[in-house]
C-alpha positions, 0 to 999 in steps of 0.5 A, a space after each residue: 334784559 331787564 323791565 324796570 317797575 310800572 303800573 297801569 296796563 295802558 301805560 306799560 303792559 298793553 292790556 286792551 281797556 282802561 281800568 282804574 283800579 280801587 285803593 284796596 287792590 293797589 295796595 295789594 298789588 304792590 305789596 304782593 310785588 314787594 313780598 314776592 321780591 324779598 323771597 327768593 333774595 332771603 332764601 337764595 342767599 340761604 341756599 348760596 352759602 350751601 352752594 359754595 360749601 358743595 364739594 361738586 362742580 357743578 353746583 359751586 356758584 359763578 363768581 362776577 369780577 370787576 371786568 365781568 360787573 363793568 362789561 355787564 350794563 354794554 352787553 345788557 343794552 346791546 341786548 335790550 336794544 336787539 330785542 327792540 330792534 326785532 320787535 319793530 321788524 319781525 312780527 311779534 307773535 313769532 318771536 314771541 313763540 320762539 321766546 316762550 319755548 326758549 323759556 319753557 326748556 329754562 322755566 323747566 329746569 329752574 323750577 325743578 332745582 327750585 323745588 329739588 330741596 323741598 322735595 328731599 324733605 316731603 319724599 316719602 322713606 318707604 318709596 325707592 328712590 332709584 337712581 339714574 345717569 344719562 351720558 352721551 359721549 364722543 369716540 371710542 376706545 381711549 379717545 372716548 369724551 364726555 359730552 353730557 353725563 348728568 345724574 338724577 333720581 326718583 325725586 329729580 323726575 318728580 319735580 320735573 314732571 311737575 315742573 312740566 305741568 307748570 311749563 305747559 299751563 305757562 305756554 298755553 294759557 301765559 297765566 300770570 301765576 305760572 308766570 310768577 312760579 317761573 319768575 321765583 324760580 329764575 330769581 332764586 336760581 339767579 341770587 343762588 348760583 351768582 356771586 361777587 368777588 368782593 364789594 367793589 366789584 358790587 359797586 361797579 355792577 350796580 353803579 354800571 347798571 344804574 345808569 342803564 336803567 335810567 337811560 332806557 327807560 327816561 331816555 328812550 321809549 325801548 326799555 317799555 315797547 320790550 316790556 310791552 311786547 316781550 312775552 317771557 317769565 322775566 318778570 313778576 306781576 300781580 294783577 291791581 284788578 285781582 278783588 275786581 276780576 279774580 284770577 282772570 284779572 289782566 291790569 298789572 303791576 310788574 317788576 322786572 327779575 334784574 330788580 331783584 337779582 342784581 341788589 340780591 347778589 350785593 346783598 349776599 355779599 353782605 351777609 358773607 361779610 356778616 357770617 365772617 364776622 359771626 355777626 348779621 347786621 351787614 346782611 339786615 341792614 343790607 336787606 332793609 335798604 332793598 325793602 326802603 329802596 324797592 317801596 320809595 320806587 313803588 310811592 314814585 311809581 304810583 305817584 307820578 303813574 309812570 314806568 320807574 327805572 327801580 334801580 334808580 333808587 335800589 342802588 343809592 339803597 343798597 350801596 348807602 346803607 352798608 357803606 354808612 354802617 361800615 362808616 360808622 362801625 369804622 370798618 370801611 376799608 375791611 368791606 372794601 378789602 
């Protein structure tokens, strides 16, 4: 499920009192958003190139066909639509408490590969660093089967002992920092681990999704009741009312993880394009169109003080400049080779 972009608690994000916050802390809500969103697609597409080059199964990266990019906008609307469908029948406290536990498990774990790099780099030499492997199997004998066999170290645990401490400041307090932490680390994972078999099949996700995004959120009012009502780190926000209220703010901005990681992942097929021709320019020219599409969705936004489907001018971004590049460059039928 995907939120679209939007301002304004009353508006989008259901807080209790109207504020109207100052230029100053507009300002850096937007920017904060427009920074936090570059983050993980800079660094996950870093981190990608590593991942397909792992010898190990379980690290290679899923590869999206055309058939998968085609199927995606149904199954995200059918989905979409169950949750607002739940919504309006269940009681939202309920669901909202299965969801949260759903995604401490998942934040957990995100988390925790997120930061397993950095740890390697800071974990000091003179402390063992034990290893561990935990396996469960099936049968006996020669018809013995595998059902988890997972290995970890010292170093493993250190980030997921720390990566729960985040999960239960996320699950009791729903503070919007431990949101964000959990947020990065699913995008991050998520621009990482996914990848496209080629451009057109980028073109046929985005194209697909472009018009979900504008449907459910001008066409209909569920895109903003799940956005509303749905209590999950699937989103990055950042408070307008931060130099008002601190840390305790509770007016946001927000913009949902499927902005970032669906343009990021046609964006790292740009930089693969890049690196096979010893050259960068697909990968910036890539990378400056998400950062012009993303703030002319943020001016909309803030302009009209409506909930923007982003993708609605992400994609025309993300698609236009590599194409007219490739146009020009006279490239045009190799990118879509």
């Amino acid at each position: 499920m995907r939120n679209g972009s939007s301002t304004g608690s009353d508006a989008v994000n259901g807080t209790a009192g109207r504020f109207v916050s100052g230029a100053e802390g507009t300002a850096l809500a937007y920017g904060s958003l427009l920074l936090m969103a570059l983050l993980p697609i800079f660094f996950g597409a870093l981190r990608s190139v590593g991942c397909s080059k792992s010898k190990s199964a379980s690290d290679m990266p899923e590869t999206i066909t055309s058939r998968d990019a085609a199927r995606f906008p149904i199954i995200a609307s059918c989905t979409l639509f169950g949750l607002y469908l739940f919504f309006k029948i269940f009681s939202q406290e309920y669901i909202n408490l299965l969801l949260s536990m759903y995604f401490f498990v998942l934040g957990i774990l995100a988390l925790s590969h997120t930061m397993s790099p950095f740890m390697c780099r800071v974990f000091p030499a003179n402390v063992p660093n034990k290893q561990y492997q935990l396996l469960f199997t099936q049968g006996s004998g020669e018809s013995k089967e595998e059902i988890v066999n997972y290995e970890f170290d010292t170093k493993d645990l250190i980030c997921l002992g720390i990566s729960s401490v985040v999960g239960v400041w996320y699950v009791l307090k729903k503070h919007w920092i431990a949101n964000n932490l959990f947020g990065l680390a699913f995008a991050l994972n998520g621009v990482e681990l996914l990848h496209l078999n080629n451009v057109s099949t980028g073109c046929i996700l985005l194209g697909g999704l472009f018009v979900y995004d504008v449907f459910w959120v001008f066409g209909t009012n569920v895109m903003v009741t799940v956005a509303k009502s749905f209590e999950a780190p699937i989103k990055l926000v950042f408070p307008q009312d931060l130099l008002e209220k601190g840390l305790d703010a509770s007016n946001f901005a927000m913009l949902g993880l499927g902005d970032i990681v669906i343009p990021a992942v046609v964006i790292f097929s740009s930089f693969t394009l890049s690196l096979k021709k010893n050259t960068r320019t697909y990968f910036y020219t890539s990378f400056l169109a998400y950062i012009f599409g993303l703030g002319l969705t943020i001016f909309i936004m803030h302009t009209f003080k409506h909930a923007q489907p982003a993708l609605l001018y992400l994609v025309p971004a993300c698609i236009g400049f590599p194409v007219l590049l490739a146009l020009f460059k006279g490239e045009l039928t190799e990118m879509f080779r």
